[in-house]
N, C-alpha and C positions, 0 to 999 in steps of 0.2 A: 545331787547329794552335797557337793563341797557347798556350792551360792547356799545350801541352807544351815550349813556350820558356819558360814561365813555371816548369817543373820544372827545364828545362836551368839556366836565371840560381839559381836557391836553389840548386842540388847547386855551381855554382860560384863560388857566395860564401860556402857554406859549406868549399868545399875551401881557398877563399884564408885566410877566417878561422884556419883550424886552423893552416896553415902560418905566418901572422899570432903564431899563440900561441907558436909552436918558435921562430919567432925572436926574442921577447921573451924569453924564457928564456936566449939565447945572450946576448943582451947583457946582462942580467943577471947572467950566470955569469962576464963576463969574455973569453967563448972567441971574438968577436964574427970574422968575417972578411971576405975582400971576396966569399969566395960569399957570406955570409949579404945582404951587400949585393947581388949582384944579384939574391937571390930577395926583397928585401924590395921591390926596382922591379918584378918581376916581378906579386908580390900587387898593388903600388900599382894598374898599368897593369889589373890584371884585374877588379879592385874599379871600376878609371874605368866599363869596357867593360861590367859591368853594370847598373854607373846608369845610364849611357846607353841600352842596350838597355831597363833595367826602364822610362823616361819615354816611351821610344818604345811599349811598350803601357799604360803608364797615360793614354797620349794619347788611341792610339787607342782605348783604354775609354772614354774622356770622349766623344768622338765618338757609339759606339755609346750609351751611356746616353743624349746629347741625342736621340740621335733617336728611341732609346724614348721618350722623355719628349714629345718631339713626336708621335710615333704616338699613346701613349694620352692626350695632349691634343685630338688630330684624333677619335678613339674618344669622347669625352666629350664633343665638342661634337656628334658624330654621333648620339647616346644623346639628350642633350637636345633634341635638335632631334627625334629622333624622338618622343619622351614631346611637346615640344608638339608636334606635328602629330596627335599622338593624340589630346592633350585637344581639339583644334579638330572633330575627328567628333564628328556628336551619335550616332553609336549608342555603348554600349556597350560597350569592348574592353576585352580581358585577354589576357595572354600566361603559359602556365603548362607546367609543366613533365610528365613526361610520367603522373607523378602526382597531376595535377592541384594543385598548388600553387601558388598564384601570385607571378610575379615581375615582373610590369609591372603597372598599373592606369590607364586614363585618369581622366580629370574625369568623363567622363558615367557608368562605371562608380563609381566612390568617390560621384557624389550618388546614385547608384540603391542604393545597399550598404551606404554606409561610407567611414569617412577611410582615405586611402592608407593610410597609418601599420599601420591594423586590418586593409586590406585582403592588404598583402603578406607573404607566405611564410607564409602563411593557405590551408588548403585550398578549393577551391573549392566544394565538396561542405558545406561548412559554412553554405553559403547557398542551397542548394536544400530544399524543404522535404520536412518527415518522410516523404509519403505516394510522393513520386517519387526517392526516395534509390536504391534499385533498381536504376528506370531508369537513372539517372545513370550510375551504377556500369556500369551494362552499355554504354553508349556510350561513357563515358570509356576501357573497355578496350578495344573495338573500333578506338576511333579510334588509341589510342596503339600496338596492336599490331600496326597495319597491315591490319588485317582490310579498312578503310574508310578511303580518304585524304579525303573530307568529308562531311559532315553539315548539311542545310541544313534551316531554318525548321522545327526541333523545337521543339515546345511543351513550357514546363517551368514551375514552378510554384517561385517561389524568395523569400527573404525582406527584405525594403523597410531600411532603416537604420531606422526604426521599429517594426518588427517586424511588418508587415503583408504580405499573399501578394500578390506580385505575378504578372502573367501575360506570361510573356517569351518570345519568340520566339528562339533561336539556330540559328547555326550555328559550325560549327567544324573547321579543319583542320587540317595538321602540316607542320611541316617533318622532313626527315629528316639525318642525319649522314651521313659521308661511309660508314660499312658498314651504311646502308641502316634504320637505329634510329631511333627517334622519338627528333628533339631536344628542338620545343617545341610547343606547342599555343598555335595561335592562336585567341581565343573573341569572337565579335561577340552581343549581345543585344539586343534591341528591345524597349520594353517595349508591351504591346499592353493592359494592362489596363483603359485608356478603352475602348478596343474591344472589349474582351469584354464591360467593363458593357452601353455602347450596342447591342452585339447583343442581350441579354438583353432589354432595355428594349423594342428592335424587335419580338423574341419575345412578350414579354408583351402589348404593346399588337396584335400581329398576333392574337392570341388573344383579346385584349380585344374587337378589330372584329370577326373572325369569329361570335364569342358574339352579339355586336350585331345582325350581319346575319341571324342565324340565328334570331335575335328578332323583325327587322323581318318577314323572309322569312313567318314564322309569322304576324303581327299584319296584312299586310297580304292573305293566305290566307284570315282568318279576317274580317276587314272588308270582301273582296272578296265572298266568299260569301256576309255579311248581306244585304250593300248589294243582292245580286243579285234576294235574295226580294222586297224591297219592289217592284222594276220590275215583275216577270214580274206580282204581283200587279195592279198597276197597267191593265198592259195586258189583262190576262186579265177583270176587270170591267170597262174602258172596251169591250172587244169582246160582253162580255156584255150591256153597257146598250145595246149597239146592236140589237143581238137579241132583246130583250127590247121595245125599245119600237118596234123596227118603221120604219112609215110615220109614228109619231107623230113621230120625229125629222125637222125642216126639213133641208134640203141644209148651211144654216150648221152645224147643228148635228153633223152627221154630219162634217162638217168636220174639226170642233173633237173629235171622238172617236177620228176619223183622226192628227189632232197627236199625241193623246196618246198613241197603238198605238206609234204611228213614232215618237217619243221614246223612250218604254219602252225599244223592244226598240232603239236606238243606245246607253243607256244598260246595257244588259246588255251588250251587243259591245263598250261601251268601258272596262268593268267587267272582261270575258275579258280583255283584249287590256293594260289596264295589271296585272292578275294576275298574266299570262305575262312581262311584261316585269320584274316586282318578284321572277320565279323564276330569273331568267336570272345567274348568279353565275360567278366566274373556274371554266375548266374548263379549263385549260391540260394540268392533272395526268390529268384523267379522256377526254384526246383517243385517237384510234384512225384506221386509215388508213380513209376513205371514197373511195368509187368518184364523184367531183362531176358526171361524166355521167351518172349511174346513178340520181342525189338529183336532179338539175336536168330531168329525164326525167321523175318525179315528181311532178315540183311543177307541170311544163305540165299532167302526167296530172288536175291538180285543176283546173287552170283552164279544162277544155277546154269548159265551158259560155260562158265569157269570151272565148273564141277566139271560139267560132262564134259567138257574138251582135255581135261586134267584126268580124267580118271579119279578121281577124288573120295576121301568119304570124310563129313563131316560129322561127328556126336555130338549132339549138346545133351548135359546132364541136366539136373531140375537147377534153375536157377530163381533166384530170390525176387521179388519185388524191392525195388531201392531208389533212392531221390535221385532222381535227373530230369535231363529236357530228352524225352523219346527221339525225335528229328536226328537232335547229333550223336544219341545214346548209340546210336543207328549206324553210323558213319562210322565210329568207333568199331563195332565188331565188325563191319564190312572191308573198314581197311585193316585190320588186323587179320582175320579168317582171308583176304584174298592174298595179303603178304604170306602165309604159310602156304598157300595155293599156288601162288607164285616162285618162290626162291622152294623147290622141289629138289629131291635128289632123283635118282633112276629108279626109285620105288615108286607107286600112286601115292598121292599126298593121304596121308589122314590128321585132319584136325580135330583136335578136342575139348571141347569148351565146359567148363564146371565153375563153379563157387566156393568156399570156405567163409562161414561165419566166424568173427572177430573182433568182440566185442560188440561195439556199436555200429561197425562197418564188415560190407561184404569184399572179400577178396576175390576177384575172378580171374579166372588161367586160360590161356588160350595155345595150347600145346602142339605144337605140330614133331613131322617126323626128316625136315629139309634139311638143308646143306648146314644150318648154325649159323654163326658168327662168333667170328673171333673177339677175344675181351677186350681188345683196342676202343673196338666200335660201337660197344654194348652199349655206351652213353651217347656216341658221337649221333648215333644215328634218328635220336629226337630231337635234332636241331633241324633247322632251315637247311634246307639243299645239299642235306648231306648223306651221300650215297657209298655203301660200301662198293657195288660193283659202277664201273664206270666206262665198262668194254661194249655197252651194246648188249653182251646178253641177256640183259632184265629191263623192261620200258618201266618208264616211271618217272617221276621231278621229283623228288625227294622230300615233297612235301607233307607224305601223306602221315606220318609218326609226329612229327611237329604236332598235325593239329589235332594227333590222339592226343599228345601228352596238356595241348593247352586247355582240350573239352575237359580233362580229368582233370587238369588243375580247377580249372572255372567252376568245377563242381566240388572243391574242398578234397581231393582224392591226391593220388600217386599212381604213377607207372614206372615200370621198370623189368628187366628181359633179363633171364638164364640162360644160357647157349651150352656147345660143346661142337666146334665145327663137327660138319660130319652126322653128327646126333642129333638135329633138331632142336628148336628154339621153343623156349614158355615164355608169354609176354605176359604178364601180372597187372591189374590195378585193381582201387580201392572205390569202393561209393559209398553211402551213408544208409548204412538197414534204413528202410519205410518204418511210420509207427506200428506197430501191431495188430490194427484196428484199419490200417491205411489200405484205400482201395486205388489201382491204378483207373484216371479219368477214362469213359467209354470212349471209342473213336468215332471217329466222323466217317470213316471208313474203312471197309473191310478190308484187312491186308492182304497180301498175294499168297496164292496157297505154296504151302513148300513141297521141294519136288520129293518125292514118298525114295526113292534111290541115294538122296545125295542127307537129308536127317534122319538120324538114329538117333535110339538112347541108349545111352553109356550101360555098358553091362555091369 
């Protein structure tokens, strides 16, 4: 509307001018009249009415220009304020066009790259490195064509303001125009390459230790085995000198021949037993679903000389199938069920074995009715050779809680024991529920049957 008032005012100041000229020429000429005088008032009046009218939109032009001028001053204090709220992120941003070009850069991006200055209307692709240019290529079109409105925690391989590779984690999204086109690409990058070193570093030394263990595993194989010949030797001619000399030997002395039988062969059992415990290594990776009623059935099936000579009764309640390795799962309730069988008070022992679900893991109890243990020893007693009783009344090497607690460790689990001298002991640990669908693998062999006297079920 104004640009056409503003046609109207020229077309009539240029009709006044003309008229303007006609009558310069009348007075000029002489021929002057009192029309030409009222059309020289008439031009006067139409020449007023257009300055007048042209001030009234050079007005309101000054109006509109201030307040552009105040818009893209509001626009630029909007701009800067955004630029610093960017440099104040510590990740990484860029803002780029849908060619990947960039047109913003914070501070944490320009120290990761490069000065602003090098970094803007600079392609982005000029700082990823040669071997994943490709890729790049193929996400940057994805993204700007709509295919994918974001892209998160891609790994990209790009180049340092020193010219070093970095290892940088992005993502990235789009905005769109109002017919639905990519406007701009927003780019966030983390840079991860402490962490990629520290994983390697991890790798290496997990490899380093494994190599190790696998060493010790070997060395300790191979000294268990020596050490084994000298005992057997041992015992084998202290029984022989017994045999050999008869009635010649005094009661002392047969004694003294006795110590050294029954030494020998504790030192071969504790020879086996720290062996087994120096083969027992993480089996997390190599677990399988076992039947633990099926294994703890088993393990009574071997003690059942221990039963009867104890007077004994053991329960097993319904126990769960859960990830382990059967073999040692086995070992576990054997030396646990014979330790309750073993440290007895003046009553027959009864052991009781059960489960509790826990989430995603089973917890199992192993409750007897013996002498306890005092809270000193609650912990002391899953270490290495370490014995509460050391009088002779209980045989044993201390080793056999050791390598409950390292099978349960090795299988991702816990152990640990409640006592009350006097009151009997619950030894506790944890294994990992089977999936819901998981069958224990069949055996190769049928186990030994259980003695129908020494298993019940829990009432």
């Amino acid at each position: 509307m104004t640009d056409l008032l503003e046609e109207v005012i020229v077309q009539r100041v240029s009709c006044s001018l003309a008229k303007l000229r006609e009558l310069l020429v009348a007075q000029r000429s002489g021929s002057w009249t009192e029309a030409h005088t009222a059309s020289l008032a008439w031009v006067i009046d139409e020449l007023s009415d257009c300055t007048q009218e042209w001030s009234e939109i050079l007005e309101d032009r000054s109006v509109e220009l201030e307040n552009a001028l105040s818009v893209a001053q509001a626009l630029s204090f909007e701009l800067d304020s955004g630029r610093a709220l960017m440099d104040l992120v510590p990740d990484a941003l860029a803002v780029t066009d849908d060619k990947g070009m960039i047109r913003q850069a914070n501070l944490s991006l320009v120290n990761l790259l490069g000065t602003r200055n090098l970094l803007l209307d600079r392609p982005l692709s000029a700082y990823v490195a040669r071997e994943q240019a490709r890729e790049f290529y193929m996400h940057l079109s994805r993204i700007a064509s709509g295919e994918l409105e974001v892209i998160r925690d891609w790994e990209l391989k790009m180049i340092s303001r020193g010219g070093d590779n970095l290892d940088v984690l992005v993502s990235v999204t789009r905005s769109r125009a109002p017919d639905g086109s990519t406007q701009e690409l927003y780019w966030q990058f983390k840079d991860i390459s402490e962490r990629k070193r520290m994983e390697a570093e991890l790798a290496a030394k997990a490899n380093e230790l494994a190599k190790a263990n696998e060493d010790l595993e070997h060395f300790a194989y191979v000294v268990a085995h020596d050490l084994q010949q000298p005992a057997r030797i041992a015992a084998t001619h202290a029984q022989l000198l017994a045999r050999i000399m008869g009635e010649k030997l005094d009661p002392e002395a047969r004694q003294e021949v006795s110590y050294i039988v029954d030494a020998a062969k504790k030192m071969v059992e504790l020879i086996r037993e720290v062996l087994a415990y120096s083969q027992i290594t993480g089996q997390q990776d190599r677990l399988e679903p076992v039947d633990a009623a099926k294994v703890a059935g088993e393990a009574v099936a071997l003690l059942e000389a221990n039963i009867k000579e104890s007077g004994a009764t053991v329960k097993i309640g319904p126990l769960p199938v859960v990830m382990a390795r059967t073999t040692s799962l086995r070992q576990v309730f054997e030396n646990l069920i014979a330790n309750a069988i073993k440290f007895r008070g003046s009553e027959p022992p009864v052991v009781c074995v059960y489960a509790k679900r826990d989430g995603r893991e089973w917890t199992f109890a192993i409750r007897d009715n013996g002498i306890g243990i005092e809270e000193p020893y609650r912990e002391k007693i899953f270490a290495m050779f370490q014995r509460v009783h050391t009088d002779g009344r209980y045989e044993g090497t201390g080793v056999g809680l050791a390598t409950c607690r390292r099978i349960i460790e090795s299988y991702g689990g816990k152990i640990w024991v409640t006592s009350a001298p006097g009151l009997g002991s619950t030894f506790y640990f944890t294994l990992q529920a089977a999936q819901r669908n998981a069958r224990p693998p069949r055996s190769r062999r049928k186990g030994a049957p259980l003695a129908p006297d020494a298993v019940q079920g829990l009432a």
